[in-house]
DSSP file (Angstrom, degrees, kcal/mol; ACC not computed):
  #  RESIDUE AA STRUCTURE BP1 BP2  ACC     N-H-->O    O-->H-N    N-H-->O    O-->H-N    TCO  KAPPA ALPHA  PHI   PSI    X-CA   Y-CA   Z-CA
    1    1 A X    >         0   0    0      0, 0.0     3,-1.1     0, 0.0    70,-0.3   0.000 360.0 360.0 360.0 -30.8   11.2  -20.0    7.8
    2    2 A X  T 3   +     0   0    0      1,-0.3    69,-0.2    68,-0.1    71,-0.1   0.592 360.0  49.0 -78.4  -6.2    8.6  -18.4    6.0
    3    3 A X  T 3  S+     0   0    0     67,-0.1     2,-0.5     2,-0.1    -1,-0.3   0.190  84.0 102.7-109.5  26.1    7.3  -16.7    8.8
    4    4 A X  S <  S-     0   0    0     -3,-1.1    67,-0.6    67,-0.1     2,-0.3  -0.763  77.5-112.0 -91.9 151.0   10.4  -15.2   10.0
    5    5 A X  B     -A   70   0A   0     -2,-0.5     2,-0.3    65,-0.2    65,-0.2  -0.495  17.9-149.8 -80.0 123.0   10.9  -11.3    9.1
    6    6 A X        -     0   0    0     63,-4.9     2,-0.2    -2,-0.3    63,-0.1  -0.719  22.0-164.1 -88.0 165.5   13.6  -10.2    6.6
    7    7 A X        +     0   0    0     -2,-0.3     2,-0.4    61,-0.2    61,-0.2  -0.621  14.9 179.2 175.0  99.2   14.8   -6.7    7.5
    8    8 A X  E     -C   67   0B   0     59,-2.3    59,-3.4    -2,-0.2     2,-0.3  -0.908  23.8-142.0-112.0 135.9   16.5   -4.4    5.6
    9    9 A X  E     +C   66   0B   0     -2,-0.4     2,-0.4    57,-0.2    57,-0.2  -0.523  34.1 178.0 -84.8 116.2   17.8   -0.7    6.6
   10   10 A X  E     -C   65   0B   0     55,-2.8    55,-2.0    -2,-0.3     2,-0.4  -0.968  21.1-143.9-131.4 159.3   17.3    1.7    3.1
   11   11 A X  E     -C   64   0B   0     -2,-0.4    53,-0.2    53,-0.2    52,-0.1  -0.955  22.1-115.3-132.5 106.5   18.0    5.0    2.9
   12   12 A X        +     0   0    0     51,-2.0    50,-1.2    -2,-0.4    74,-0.1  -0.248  45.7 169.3 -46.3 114.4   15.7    7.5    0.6
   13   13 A X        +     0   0    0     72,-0.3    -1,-0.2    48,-0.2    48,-0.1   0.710  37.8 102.4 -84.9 -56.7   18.7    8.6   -2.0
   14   14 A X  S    S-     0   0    0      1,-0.2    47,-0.4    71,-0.1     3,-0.2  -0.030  76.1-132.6 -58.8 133.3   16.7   10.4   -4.8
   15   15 A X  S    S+     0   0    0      1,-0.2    -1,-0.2    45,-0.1    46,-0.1   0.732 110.5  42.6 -70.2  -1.1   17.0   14.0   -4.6
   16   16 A X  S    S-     0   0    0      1,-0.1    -1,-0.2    44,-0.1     2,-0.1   0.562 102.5-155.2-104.5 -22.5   12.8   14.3   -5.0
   17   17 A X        -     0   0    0     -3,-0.2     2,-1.7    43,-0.1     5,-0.3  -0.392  54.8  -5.1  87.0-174.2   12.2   11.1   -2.4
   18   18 A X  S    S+     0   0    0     41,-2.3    41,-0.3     4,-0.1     2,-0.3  -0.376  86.7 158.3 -37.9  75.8    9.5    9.1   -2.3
   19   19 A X     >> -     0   0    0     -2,-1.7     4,-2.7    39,-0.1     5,-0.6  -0.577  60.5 -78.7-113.2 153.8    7.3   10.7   -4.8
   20   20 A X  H  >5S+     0   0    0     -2,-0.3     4,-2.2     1,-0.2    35,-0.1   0.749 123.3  45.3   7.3 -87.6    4.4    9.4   -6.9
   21   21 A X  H  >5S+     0   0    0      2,-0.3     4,-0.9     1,-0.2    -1,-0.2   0.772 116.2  41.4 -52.8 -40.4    6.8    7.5   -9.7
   22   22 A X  H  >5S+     0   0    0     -5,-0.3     4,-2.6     1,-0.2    -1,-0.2   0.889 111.2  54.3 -81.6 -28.3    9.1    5.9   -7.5
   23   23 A X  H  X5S+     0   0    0     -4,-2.7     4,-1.5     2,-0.2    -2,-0.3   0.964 111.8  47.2 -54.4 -64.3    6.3    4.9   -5.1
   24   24 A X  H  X<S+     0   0    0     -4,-2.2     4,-2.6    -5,-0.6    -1,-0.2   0.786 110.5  57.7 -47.8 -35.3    4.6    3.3   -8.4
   25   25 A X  H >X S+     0   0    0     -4,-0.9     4,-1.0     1,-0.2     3,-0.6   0.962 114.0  37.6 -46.8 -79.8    8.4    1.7   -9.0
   26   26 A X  H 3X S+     0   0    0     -4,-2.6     4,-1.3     1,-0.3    -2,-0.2   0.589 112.5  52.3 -50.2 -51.9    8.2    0.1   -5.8
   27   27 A X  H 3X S+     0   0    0     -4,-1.5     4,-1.1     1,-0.3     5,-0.4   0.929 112.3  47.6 -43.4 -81.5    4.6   -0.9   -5.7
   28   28 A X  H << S+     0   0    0     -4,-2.6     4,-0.3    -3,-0.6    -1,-0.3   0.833 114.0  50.3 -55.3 -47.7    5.0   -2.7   -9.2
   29   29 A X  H >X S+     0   0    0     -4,-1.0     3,-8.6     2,-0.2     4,-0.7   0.934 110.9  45.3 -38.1 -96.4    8.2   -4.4   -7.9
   30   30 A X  H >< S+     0   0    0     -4,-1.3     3,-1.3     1,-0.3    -2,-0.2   0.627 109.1  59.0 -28.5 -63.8    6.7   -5.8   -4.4
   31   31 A X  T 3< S+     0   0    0     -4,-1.1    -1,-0.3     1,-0.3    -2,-0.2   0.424  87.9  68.1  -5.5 -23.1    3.8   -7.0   -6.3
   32   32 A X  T <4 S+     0   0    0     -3,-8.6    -1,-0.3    -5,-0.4     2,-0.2   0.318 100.6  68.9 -95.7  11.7    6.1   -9.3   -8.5
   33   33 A X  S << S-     0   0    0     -3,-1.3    41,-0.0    -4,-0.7     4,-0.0  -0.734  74.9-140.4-124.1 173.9    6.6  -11.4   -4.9
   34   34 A X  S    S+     0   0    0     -2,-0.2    -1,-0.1     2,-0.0    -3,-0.1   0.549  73.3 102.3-105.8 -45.4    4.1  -13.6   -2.9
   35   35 A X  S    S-     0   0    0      1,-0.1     2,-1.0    36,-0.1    36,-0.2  -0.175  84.5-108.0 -66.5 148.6    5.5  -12.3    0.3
   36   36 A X  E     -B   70   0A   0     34,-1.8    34,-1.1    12,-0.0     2,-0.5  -0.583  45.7-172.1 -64.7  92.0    3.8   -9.5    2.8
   37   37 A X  E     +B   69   0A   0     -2,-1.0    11,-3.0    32,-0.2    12,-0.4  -0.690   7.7 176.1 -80.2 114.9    6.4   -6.2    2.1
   38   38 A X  B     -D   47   0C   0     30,-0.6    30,-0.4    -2,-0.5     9,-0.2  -0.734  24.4-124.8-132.1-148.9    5.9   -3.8    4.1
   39   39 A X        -     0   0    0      7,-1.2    27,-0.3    -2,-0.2     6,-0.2   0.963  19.8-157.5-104.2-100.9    7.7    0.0    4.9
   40   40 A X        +     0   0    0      4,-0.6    26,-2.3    25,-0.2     2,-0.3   0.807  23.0 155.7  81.9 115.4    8.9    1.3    8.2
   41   41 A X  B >   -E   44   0D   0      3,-2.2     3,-3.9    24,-0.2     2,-0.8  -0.903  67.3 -53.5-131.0 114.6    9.4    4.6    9.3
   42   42 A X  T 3  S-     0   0    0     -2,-0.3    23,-0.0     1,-0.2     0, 0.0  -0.320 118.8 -22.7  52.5-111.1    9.4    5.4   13.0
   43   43 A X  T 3  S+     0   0    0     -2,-0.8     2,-0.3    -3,-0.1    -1,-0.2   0.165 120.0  94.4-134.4   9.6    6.3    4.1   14.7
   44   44 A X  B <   -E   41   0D   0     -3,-3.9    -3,-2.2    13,-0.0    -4,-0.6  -0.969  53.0-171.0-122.7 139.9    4.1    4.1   10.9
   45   45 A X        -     0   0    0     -2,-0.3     2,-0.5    -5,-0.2    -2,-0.0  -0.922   8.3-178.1-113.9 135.3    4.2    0.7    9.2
   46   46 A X        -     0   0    0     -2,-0.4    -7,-1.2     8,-0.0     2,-0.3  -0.912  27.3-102.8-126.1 147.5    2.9    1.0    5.9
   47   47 A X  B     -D   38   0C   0     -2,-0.5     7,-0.5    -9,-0.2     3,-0.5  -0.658  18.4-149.8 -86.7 129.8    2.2   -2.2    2.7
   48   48 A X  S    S+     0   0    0    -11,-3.0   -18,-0.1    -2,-0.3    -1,-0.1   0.501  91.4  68.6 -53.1 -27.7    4.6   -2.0    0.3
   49   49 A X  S    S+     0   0    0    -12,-0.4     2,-0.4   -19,-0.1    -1,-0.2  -0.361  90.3  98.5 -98.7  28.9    2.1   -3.3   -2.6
   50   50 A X     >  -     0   0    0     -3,-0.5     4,-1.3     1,-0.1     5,-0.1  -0.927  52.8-173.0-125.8 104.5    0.3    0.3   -2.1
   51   51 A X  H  > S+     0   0    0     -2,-0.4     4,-2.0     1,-0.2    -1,-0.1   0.854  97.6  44.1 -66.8 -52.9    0.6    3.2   -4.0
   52   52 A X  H  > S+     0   0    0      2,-0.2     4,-1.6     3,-0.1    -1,-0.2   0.928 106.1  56.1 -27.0 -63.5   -1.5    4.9   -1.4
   53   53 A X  H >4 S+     0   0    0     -6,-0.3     3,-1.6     1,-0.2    -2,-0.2   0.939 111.3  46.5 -60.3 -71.6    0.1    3.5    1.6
   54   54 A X  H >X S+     0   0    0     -4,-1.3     3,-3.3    -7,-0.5     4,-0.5   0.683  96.0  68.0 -26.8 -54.9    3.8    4.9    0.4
   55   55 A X  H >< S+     0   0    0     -4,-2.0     3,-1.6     1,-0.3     4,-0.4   0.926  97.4  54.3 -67.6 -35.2    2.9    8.0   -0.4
   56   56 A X  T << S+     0   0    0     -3,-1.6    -1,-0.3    -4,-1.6    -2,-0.2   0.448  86.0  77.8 -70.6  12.5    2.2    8.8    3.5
   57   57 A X  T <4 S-     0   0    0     -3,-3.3    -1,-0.3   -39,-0.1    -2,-0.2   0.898  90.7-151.5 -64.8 -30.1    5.0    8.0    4.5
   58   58 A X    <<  -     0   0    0     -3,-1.6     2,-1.2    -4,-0.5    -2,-0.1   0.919  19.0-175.1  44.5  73.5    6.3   11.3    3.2
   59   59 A X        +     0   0    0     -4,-0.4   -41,-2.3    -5,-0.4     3,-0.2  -0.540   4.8 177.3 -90.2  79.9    9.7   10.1    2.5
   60   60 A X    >   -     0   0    0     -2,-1.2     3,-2.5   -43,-0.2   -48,-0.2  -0.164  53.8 -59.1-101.2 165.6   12.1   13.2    1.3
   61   61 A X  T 3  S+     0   0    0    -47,-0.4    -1,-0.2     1,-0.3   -48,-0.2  -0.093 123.0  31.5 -63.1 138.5   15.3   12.6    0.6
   62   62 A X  T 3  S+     0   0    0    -50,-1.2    -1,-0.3     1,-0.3   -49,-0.1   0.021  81.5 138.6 117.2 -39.2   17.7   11.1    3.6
   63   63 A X    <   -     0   0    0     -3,-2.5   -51,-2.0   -52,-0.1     2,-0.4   0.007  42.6-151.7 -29.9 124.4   14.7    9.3    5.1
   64   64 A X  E     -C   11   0B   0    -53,-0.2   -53,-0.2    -3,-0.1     2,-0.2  -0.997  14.7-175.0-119.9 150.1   15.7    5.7    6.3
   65   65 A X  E     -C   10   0B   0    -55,-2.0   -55,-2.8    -2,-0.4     2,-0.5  -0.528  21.4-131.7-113.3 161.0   13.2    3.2    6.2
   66   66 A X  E     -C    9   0B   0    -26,-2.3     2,-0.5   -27,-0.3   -57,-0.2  -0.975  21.5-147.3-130.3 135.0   13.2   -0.2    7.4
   67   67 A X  E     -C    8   0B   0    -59,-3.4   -59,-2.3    -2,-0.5     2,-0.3  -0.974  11.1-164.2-115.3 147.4   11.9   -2.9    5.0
   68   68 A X        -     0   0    0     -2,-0.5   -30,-0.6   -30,-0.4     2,-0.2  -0.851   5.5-176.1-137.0  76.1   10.0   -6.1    6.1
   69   69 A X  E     - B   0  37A   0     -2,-0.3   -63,-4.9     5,-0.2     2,-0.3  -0.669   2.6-179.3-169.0 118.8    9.5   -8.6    4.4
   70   70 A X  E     +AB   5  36A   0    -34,-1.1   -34,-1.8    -2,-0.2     2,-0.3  -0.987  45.6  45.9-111.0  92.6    7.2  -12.3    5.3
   71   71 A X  S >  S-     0   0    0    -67,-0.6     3,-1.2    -2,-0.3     4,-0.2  -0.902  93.0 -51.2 159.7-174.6    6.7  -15.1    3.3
   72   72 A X  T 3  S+     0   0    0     -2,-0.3     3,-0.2     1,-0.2    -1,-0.1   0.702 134.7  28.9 -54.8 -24.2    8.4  -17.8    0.8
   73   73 A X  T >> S+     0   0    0      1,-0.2     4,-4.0   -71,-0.1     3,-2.3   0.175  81.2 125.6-129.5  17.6   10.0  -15.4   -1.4
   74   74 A X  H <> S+     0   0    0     -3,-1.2     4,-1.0     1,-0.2    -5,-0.2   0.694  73.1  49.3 -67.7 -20.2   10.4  -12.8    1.3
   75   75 A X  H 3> S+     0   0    0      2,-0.2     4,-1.3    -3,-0.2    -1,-0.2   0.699 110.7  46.0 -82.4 -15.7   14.7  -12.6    0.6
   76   76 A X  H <> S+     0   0    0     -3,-2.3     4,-2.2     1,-0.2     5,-0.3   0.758 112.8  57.4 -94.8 -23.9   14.6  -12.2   -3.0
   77   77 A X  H  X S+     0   0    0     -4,-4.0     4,-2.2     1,-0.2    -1,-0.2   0.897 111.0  40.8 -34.8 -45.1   11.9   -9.6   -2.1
   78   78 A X  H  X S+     0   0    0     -4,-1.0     4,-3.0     2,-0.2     5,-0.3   0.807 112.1  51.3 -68.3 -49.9   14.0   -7.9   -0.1
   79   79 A X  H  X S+     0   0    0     -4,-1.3     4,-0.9     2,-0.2    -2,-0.2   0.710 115.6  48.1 -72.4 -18.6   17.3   -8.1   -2.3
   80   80 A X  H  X S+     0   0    0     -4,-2.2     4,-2.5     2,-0.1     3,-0.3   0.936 112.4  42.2 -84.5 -55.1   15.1   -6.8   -5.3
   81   81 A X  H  X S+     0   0    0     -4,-2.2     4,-0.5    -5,-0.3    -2,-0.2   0.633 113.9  56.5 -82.1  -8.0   13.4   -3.9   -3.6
   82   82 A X  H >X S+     0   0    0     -4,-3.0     3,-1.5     2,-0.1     4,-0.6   0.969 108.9  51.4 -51.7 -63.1   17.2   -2.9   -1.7
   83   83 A X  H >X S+     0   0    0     -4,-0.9     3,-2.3    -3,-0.3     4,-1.0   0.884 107.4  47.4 -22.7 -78.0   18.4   -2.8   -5.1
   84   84 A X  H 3< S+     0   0    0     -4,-2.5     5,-0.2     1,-0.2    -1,-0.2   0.400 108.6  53.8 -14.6 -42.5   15.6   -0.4   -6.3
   85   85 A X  H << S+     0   0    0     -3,-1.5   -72,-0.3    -4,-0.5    -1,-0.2   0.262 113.1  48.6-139.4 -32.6   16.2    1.9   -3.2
   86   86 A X  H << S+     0   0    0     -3,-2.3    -2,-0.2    -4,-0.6    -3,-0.1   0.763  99.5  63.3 -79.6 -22.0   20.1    2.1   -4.3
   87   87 A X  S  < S-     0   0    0     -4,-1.0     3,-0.3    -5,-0.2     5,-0.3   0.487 122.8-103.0 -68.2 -10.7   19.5    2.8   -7.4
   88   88 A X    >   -     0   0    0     -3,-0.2     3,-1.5     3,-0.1    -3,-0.2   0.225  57.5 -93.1  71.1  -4.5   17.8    6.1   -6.8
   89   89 A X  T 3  S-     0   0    0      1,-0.3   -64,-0.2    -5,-0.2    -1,-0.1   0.817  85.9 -48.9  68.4  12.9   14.6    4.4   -7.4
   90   90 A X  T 3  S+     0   0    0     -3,-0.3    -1,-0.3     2,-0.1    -5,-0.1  -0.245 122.4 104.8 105.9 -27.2   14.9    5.5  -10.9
   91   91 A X    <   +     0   0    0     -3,-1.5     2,-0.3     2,-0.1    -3,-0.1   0.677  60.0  80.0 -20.6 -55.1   15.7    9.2  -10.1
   92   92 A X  S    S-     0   0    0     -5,-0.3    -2,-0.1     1,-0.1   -78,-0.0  -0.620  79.3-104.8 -89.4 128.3   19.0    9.3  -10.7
   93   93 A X        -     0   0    0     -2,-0.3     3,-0.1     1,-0.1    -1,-0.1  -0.205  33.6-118.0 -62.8 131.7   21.4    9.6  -13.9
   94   94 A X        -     0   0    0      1,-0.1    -1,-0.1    -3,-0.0     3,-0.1  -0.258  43.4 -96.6 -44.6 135.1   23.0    7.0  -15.0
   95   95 A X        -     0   0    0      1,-0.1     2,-1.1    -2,-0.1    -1,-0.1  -0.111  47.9-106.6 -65.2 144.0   27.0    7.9  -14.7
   96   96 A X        -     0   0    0     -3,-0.1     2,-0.3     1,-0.1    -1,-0.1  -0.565  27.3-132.8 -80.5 141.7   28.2    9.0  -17.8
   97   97 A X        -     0   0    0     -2,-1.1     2,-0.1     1,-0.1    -1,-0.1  -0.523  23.6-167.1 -68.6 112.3   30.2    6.6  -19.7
   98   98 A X              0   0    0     -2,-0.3    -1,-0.1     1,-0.1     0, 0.0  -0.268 360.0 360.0-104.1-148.2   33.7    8.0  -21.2
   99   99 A X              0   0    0     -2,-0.1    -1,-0.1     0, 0.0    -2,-0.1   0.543 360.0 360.0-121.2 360.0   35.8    6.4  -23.6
């Protein structure tokens, strides 16, 4: 089981994309797992645990990406860094709360 592929379809939300910060988000996330995370776009596969790697994807907003995820811990990997990826990747305002 640990070498079967998780694979989840995310879709770049944040109205700046894959920038610098969010790239950092993700990085520090994927890094909190054991498993190989990687990226997917088209035909470039990039590691997830790379600040580097991300930023060439050049992932503006709309982009979907496929994530890919190997190893022991490879679902909650996945389930965190989905999360992440709905969220806006931190981009986005929280809704405001009325009363």
């Amino acid at each position: 089981m640990a070498d079967e592929a998780i694979r989840r379809q995310l879709e770049v939300i944040n109205p700046l994309g894959l920038h610098a910060r969010p790239a950092a988000l993700v990085v520090k996330l994927a890094n909190q797992f054991q498993s190989d995370i990687e990226l997917i776009r088209g035909e470039q596969r990039v590691d997830a645990k790379s600040v580097l790697h991300l930023m060439t994807l050049a992932a503006e907003q709309g982009t979907n990406l496929v994530l890919e995820a190997r190893g022991q811990d490879a679902m909650l990997a996945a389930d965190a860094i989905e999360q992440l990826f709905r969220q806006g990747l931190g981009d986005l305002e929280a809704p405001a709360v009325g009363p």
